[in-house]
C-alpha positions as CSV (number, residue, x, y, z in Angstrom):
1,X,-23.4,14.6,-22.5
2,X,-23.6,15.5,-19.2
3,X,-25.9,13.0,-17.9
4,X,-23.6,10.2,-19.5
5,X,-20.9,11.3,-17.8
6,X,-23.2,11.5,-14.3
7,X,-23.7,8.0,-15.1
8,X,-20.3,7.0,-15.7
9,X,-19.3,8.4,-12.8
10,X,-21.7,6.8,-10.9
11,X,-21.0,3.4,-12.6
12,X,-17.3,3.3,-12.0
13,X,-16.3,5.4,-9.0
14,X,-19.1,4.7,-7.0
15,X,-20.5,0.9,-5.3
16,X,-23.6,1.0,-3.7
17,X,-25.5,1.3,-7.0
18,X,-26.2,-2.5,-8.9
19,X,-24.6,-1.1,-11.7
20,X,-21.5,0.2,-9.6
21,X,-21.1,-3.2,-7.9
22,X,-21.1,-5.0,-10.9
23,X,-18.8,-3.1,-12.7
24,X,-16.4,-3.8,-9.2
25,X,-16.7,-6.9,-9.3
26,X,-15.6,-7.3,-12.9
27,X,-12.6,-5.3,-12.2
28,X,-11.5,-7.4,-9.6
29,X,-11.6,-10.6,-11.2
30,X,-9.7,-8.6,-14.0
31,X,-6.9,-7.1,-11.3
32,X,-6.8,-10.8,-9.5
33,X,-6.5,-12.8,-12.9
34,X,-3.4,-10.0,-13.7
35,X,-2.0,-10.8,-10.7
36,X,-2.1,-14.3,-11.3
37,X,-0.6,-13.5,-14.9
38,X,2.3,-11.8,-13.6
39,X,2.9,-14.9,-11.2
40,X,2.9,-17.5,-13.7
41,X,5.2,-15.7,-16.1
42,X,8.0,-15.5,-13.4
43,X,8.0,-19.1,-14.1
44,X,9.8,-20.1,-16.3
45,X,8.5,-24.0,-17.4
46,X,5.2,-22.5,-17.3
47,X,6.7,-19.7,-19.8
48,X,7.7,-21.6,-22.3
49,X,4.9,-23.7,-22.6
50,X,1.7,-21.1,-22.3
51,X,3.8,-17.9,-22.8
52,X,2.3,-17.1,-25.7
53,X,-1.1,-17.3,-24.3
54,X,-0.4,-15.4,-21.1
55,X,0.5,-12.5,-23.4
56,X,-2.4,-12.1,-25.0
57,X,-4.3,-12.2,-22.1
58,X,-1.7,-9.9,-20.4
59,X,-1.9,-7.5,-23.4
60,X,-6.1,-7.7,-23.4
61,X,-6.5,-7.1,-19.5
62,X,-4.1,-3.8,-20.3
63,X,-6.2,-2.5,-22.9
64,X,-9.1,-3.1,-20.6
65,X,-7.7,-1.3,-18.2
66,X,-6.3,1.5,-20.4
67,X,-10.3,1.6,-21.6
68,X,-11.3,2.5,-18.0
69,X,-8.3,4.4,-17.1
70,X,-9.9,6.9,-20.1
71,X,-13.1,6.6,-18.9
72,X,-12.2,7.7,-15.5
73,X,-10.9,10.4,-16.8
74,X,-14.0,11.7,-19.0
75,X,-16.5,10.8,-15.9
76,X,-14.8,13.3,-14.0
77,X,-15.3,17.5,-13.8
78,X,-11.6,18.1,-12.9
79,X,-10.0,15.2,-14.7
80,X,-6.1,16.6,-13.9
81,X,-7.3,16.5,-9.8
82,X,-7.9,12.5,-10.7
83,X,-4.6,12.2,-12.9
84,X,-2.5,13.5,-10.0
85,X,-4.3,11.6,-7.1
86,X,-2.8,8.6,-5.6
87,X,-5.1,6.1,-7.3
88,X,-4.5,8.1,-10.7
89,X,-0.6,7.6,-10.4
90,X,-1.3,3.8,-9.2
91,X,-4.2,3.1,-12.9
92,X,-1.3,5.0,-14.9
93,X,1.5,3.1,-13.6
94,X,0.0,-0.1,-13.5
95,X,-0.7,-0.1,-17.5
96,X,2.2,2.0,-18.6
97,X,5.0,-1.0,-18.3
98,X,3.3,-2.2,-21.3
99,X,3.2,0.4,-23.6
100,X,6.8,0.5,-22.6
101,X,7.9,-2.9,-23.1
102,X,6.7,-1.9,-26.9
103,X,8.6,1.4,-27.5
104,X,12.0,0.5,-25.1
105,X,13.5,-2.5,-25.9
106,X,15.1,-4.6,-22.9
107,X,12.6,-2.9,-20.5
108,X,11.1,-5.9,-19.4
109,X,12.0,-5.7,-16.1
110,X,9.8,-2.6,-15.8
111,X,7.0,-5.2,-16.1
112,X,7.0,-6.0,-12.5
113,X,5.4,-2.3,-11.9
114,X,1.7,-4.3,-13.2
115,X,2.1,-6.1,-9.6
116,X,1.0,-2.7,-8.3
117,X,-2.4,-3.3,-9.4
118,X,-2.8,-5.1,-6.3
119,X,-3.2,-1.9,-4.8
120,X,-6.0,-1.1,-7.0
121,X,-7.9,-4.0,-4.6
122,X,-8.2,-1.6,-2.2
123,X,-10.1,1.0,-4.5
124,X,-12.0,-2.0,-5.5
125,X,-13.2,-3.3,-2.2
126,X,-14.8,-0.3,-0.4
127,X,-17.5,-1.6,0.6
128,X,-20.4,0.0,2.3
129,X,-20.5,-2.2,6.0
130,X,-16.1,-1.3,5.7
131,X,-16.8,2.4,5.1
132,X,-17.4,3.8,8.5
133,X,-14.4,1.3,9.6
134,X,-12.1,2.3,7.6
135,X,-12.6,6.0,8.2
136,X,-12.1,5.4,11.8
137,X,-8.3,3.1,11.4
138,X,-7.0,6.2,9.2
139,X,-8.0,8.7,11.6
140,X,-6.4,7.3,14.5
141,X,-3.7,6.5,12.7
142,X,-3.2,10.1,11.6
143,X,-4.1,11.1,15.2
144,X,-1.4,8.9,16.8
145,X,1.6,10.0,14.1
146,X,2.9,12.3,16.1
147,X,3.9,9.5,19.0
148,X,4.8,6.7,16.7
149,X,7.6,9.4,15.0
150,X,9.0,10.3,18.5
151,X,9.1,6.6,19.5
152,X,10.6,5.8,15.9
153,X,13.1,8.3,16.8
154,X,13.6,6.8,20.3
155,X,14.3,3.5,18.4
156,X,16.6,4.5,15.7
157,X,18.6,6.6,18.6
158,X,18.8,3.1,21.0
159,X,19.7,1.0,18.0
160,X,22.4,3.3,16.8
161,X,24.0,3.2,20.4
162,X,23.9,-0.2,21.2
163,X,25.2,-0.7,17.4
164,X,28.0,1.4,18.8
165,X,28.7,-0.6,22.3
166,X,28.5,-3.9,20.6
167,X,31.3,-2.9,18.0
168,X,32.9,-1.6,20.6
169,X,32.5,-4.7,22.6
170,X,33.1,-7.4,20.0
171,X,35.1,-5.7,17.6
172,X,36.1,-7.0,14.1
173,X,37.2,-10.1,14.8
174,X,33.8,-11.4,15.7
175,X,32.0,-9.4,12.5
176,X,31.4,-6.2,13.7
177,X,33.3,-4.7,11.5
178,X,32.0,-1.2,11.5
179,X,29.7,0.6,13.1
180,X,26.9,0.7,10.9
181,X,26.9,-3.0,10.4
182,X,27.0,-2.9,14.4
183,X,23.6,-1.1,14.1
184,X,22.1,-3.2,11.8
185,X,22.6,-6.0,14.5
186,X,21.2,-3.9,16.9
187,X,17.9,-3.7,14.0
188,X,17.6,-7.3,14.0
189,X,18.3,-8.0,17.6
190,X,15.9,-5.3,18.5
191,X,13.0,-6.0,16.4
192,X,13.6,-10.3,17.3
193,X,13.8,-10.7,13.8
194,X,17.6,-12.1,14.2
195,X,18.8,-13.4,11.2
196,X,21.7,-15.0,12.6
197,X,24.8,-13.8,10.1
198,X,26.2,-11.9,12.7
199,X,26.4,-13.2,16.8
200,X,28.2,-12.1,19.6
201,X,31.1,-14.5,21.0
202,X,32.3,-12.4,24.5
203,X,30.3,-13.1,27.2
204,X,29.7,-9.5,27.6
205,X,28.4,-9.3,24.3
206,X,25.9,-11.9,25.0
207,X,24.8,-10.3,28.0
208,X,24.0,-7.2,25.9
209,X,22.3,-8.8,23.2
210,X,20.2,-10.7,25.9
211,X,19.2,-7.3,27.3
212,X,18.6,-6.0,24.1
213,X,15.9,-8.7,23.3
214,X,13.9,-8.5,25.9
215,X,14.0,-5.3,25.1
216,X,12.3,-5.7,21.6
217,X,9.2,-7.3,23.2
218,X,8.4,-4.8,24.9
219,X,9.3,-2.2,22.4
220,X,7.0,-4.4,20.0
221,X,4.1,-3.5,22.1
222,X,4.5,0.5,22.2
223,X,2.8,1.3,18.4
224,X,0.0,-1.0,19.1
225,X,-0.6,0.2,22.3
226,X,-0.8,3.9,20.8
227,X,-2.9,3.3,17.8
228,X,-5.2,1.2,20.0
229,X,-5.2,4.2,22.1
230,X,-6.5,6.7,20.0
231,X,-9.0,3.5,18.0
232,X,-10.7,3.9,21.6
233,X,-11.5,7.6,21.2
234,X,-12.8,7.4,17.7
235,X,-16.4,7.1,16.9
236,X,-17.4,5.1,13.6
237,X,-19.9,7.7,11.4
238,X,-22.0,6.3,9.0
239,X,-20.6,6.5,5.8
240,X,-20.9,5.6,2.2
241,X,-19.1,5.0,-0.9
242,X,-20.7,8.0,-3.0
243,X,-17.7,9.7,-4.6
244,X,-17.9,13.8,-5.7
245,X,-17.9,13.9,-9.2
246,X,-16.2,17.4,-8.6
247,X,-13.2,17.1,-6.6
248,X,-13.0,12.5,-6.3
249,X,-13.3,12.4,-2.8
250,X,-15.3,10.1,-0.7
251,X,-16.3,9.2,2.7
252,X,-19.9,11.4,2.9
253,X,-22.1,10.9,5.4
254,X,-25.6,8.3,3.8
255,X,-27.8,11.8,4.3
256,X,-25.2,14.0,2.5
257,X,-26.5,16.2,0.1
258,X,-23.3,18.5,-1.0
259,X,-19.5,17.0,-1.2
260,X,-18.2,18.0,2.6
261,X,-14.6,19.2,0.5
262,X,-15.7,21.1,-2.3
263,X,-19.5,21.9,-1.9
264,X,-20.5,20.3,-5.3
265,X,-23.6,18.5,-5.2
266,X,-23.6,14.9,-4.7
């Protein structure tokens, strides 16, 4: 028993076995061909003609995926750590809608949760030359948090007060008509997204929103600047895919011989 479930484990959680790879790539024809699914029922000339079909492919990807959701499960030593983990939540959500659909009637529109198998691709597509790479983003990312929340906070702060001037600037008349729709104009204007339903008329007003963005493109450039920053000081490790059969997690060193979280042998 226990060596089938070392080699379930090693089949489904990990890739850099032939066995593991295959069994990715299946799965992510199966999560693409879902997605494409959930598309082309949104349509609705395609849905009356081939509706019928599209369910029953819809229906057998789900039990597929309800199959390996189990599995994953059973291959596991602490199957509740799995169950609670972010990629546990995502398999459960992503085949739950269904089983819904059947018990709930009108709860249809919980369907569009199976779109978040999409996220699943990133599970899917941890590949061994992305490994090291991807280890590397996350932690400067998590390195550079701390200055990308005190300039969010710097932002929110200059929108809200030039939301503020420019209501008190333009006033109602022109569609300012409160405050906070004064800072979502400061949002739009600041980011250079500018939607256009709202637009100063005063020349004063104008001159603000001019200031404002230019303002933007250089405020565009701050979080980039910081995560490129801290990419510089990072050093990419050899990693691979192996995952611990103990406690899920990956990201071991290729000469690893115990799980660098737990100590369970890998």
């Amino acid at each position: 028993m226990q060596a089938w479930r070392k080699r379930m484990h090693e089949i489904i959680f990990e890739a850099d076995t032939p066995a593991g790879k295959s069994f990715d790539v299946w799965l992510l024809v199966l999560i693409l061909l879902s997605l494409v699914i959930v598309t082309l029922e949104s349509v609705e000339s395609i849905d009356l003609v081939w509706g019928k079909w599209l369910n029953v492919a819809e229906w057998t990807i789900t039990i597929l995926f309800t199959i390996e959701y189990i599995l994953r499960i059973i291959s596991v030593k602490k199957p509740w750590g799995y169950i609670f983990s972010f990629y546990g939540i995502i398999d459960l959500i992503s085949v739950l809608p269904s089983y819904i659909s059947l018990l709930i009637p009108g709860s249809h529109y919980f369907m569009v949760l199976r779109s978040l198998r999409f996220v699943r691709l990133f599970k899917v597509l941890k590949l061994h030359q992305f490994a090291g790479e991807g280890n590397v983003l996350l932690d400067a990312l998590k390195a550079s948090r701390h200055k990308i929340t005190v300039f969010l906070v710097v932002v929110i702060c200059l929108a809200m007060i030039m939301g503020t001037v420019m209501y008190i600037v333009e006033g109602k008349e022109h569609g300012f008509s409160n405050i906070p729709v004064s800072i979502y104009w400061a949002i739009v204007t600041l980011t250079t997204v500018g939607y256009g339903d709202i637009s100063p008329a005063t020349p004063l007003g104008q001159f603000i929103a001019s200031l404002i963005m230019i303002m933007g493109y250089g405020i565009i450039a701050v979080p980039t600047g910081i995560v490129s920053s801290e990419l510089a000081k990072q050093t990419i490790t050899s990693t691979n895919t192996q995952t611990c059969q103990s406690c899920g997690r990956e990201g071991h060193a290729d000469d690893a011989l115990f799980c660098k979280y737990c100590g369970h042998i890998l």
